[in-house]
Biopython code that builds the backbone (N, CA, C, O; Angstrom):
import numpy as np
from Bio.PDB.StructureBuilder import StructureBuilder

atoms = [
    (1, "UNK", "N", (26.125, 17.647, -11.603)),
    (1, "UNK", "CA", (25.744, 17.594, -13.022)),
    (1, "UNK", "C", (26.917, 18.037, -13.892)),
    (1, "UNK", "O", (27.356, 17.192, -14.673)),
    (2, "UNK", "N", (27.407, 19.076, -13.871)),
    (2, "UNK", "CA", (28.691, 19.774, -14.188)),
    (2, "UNK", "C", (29.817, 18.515, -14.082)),
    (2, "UNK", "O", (30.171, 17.799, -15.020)),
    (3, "UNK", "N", (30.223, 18.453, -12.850)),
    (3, "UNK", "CA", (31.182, 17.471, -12.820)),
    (3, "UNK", "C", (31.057, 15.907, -13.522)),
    (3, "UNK", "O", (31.866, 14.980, -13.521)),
    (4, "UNK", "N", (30.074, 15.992, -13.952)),
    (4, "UNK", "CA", (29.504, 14.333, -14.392)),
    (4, "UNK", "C", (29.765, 14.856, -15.842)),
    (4, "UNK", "O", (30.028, 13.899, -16.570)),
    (5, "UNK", "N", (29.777, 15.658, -16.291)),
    (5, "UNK", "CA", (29.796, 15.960, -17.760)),
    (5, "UNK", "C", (31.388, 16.261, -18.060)),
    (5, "UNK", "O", (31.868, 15.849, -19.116)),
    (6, "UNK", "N", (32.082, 16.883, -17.252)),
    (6, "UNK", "CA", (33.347, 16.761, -17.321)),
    (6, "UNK", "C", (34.381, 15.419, -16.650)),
    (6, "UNK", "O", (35.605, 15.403, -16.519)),
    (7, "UNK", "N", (33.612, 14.619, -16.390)),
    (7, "UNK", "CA", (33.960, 13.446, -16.127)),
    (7, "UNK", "C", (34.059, 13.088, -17.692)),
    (7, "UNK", "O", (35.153, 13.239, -18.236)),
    (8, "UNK", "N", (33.075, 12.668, -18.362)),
    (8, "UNK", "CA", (32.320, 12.484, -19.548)),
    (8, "UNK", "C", (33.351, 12.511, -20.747)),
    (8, "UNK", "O", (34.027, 11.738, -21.426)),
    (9, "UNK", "N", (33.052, 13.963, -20.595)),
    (9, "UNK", "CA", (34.218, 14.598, -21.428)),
    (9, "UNK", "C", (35.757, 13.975, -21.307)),
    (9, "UNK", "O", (36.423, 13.440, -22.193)),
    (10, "UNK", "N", (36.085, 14.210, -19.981)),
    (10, "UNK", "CA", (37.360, 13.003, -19.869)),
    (10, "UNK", "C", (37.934, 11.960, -20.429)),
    (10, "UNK", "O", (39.039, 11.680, -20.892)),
    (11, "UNK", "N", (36.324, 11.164, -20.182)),
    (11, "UNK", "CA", (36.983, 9.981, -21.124)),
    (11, "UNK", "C", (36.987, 10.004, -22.398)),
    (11, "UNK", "O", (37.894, 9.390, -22.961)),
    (12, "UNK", "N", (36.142, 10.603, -23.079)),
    (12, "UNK", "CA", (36.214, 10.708, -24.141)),
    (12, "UNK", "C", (37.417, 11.161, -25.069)),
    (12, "UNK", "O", (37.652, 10.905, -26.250)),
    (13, "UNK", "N", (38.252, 12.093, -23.916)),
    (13, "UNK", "CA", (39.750, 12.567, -24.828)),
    (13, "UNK", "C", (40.498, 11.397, -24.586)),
    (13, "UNK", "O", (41.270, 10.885, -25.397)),
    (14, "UNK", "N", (40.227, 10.946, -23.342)),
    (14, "UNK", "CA", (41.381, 9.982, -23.016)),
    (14, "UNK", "C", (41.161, 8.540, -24.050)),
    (14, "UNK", "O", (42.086, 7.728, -24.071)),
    (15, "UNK", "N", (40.057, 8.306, -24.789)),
    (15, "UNK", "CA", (39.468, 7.360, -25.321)),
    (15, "UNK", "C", (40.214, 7.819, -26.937)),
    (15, "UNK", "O", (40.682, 6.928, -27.646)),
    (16, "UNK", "N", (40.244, 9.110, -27.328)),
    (16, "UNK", "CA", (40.669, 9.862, -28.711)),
    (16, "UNK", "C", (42.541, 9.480, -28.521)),
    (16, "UNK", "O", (43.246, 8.962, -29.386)),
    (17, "UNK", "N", (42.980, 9.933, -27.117)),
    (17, "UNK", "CA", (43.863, 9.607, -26.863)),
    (17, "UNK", "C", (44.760, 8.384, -27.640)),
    (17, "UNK", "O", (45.505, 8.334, -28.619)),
    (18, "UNK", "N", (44.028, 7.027, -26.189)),
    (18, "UNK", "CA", (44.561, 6.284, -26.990)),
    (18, "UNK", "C", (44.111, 5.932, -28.306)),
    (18, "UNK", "O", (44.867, 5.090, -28.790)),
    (19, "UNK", "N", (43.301, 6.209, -28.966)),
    (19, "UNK", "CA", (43.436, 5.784, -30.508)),
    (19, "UNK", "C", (44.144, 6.520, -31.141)),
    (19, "UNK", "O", (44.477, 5.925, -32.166)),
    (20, "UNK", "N", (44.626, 7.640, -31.095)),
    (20, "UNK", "CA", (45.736, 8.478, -31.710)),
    (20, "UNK", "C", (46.809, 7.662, -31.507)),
    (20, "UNK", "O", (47.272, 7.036, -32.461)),
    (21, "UNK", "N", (47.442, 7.536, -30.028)),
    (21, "UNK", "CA", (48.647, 6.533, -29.669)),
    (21, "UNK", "C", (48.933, 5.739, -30.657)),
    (21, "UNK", "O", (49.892, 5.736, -31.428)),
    (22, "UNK", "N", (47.533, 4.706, -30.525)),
    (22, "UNK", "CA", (47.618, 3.493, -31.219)),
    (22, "UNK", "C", (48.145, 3.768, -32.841)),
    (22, "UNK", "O", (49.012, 3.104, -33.408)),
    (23, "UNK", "N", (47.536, 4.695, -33.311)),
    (23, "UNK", "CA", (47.679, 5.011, -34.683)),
    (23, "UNK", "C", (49.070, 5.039, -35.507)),
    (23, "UNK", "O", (49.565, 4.605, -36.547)),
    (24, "UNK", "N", (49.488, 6.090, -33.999)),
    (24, "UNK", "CA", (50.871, 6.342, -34.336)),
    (24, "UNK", "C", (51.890, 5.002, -34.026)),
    (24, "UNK", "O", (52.685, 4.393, -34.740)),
    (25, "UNK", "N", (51.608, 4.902, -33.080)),
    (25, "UNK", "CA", (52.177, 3.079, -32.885)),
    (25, "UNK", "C", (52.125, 2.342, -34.121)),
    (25, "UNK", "O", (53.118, 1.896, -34.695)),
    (26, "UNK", "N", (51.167, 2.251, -34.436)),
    (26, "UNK", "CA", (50.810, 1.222, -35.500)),
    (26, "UNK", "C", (52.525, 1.880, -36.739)),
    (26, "UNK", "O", (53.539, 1.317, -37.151)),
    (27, "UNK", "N", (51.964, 3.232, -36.861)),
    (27, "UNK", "CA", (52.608, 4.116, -38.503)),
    (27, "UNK", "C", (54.016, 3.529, -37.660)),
    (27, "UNK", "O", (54.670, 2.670, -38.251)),
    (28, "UNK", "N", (54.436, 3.931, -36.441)),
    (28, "UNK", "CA", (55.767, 3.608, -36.261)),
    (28, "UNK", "C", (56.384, 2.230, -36.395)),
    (28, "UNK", "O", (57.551, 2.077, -36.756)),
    (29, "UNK", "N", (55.170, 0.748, -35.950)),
    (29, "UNK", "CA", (56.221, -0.327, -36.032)),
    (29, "UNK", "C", (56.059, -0.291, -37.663)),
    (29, "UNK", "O", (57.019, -0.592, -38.372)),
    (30, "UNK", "N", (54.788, 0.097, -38.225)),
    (30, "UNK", "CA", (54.671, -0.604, -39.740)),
    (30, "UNK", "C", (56.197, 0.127, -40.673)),
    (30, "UNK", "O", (56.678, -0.638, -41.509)),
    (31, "UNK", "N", (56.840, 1.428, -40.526)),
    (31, "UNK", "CA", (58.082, 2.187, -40.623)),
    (31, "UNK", "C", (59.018, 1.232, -40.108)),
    (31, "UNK", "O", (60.175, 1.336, -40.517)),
    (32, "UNK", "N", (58.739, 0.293, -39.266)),
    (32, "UNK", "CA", (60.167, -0.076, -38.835)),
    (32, "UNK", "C", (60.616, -1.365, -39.340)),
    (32, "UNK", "O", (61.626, -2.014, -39.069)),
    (33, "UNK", "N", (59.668, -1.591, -40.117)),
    (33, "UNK", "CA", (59.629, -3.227, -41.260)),
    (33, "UNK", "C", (60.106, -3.015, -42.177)),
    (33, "UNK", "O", (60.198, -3.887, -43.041)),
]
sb = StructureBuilder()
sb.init_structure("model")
sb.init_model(0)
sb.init_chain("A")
sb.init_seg("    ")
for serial, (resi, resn, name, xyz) in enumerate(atoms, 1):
    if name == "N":
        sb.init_residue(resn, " ", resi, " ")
    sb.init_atom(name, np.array(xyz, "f"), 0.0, 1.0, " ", f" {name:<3s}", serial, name[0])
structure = sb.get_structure()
C-alpha cells in the first residue's frame, strides 16, 4: 500500500518534471529567436 503510493507520488514529480523542462525549453528556444 505504502509502496503503491510512493510509486504514485513518483510519477507525479516526474510528470511536474517534465512540464517544468518543457517550459523552460520552450522560454529557451523562444530567447533564441
Amino acid at each position: 500500500m505504502k509502496r503503491k503510493g510512493k510509486i504514485e507520488e513518483q510519477k507525479w514529480r516526474d510528470r511536474e518534471n517534465i512540464a517544468r523542462t518543457k517550459k523552460i525549453v520552450g522560454l529557451f528556444s523562444l530567447s533564441q529567436f
